[in-house]
Structure formats: C-alpha cells, structure tokens
N, C-alpha and C positions, 0 to 999 in steps of 0.2 A: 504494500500500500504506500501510495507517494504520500511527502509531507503536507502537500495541498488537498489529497482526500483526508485525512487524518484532522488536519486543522479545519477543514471544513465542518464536517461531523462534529467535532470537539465545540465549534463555535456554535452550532446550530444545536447540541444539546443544553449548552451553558445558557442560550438565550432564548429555551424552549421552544424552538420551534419546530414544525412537523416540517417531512420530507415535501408533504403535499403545500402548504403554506410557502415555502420555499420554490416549490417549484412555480407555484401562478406568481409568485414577484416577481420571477424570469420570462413568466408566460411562453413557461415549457410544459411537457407533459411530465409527470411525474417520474415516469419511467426515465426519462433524460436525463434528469436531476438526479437519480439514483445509481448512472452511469459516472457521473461525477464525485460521489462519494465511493463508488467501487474501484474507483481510478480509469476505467477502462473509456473513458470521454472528458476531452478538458472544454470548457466553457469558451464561447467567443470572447472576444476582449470586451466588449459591452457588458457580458454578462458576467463576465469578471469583476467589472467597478458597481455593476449594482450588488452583487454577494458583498464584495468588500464594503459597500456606504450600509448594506442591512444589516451586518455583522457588528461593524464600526469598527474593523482593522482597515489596514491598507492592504492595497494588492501583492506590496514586497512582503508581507507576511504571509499573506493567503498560500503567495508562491513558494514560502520558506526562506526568503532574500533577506529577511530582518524579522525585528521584534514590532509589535504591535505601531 
C-alpha cells in the first residue's frame, strides 16, 4: 500500500468520513474512490487538491512529500 493510500484512509477515518461521502465531493463513483485507497488508481490532479482542501492537509502530504 502507497503512502498516499495509507494517508488517505488515515485522514478520512480521523475526520469521519465515509468512502461514499468522499466519493460524491469528487463526484466519483464510489467504486473509484475505493480504487484510490487500495492504491490501485491515483486521482487527477483536481481531484487531488479537492481530497487535500477536504482533509485540510496539502497535496505534499497527501503525496508523502512533507508533513501536514
């Protein structure tokens, strides 16, 4: 598992949210966004900065680059 599925999931259980919740911010399907925490799918870069402004890290964290 990549640092960015790991941080993802970590972020998304710290701030209670569901898989499903997550996925309509991205206005994905849920199955896509679950690709993303299995690692096996990385997000566009849009859907990059909207995970990180919902989370409230940065994208260099999300991606393992730095610290929050």
């Amino acid at each position: 598992m990549s640092i960015f599925s790991k941080r993802l999931i970590e972020l998304r259980k710290l701030n209670k949210y569901t898989q499903r919740y997550m996925a309509t911010l991205l206005d994905i399907k849920q199955s896509s966004y679950l690709r993303y925490e299995n690692g096996t799918a990385e997000p566009t870069h849009a859907n990059l900065v909207k995970l990180a402004d919902a989370l409230d890290v940065s994208t260099d964290y999300l991606l393992g680059r730095g610290e929050y």
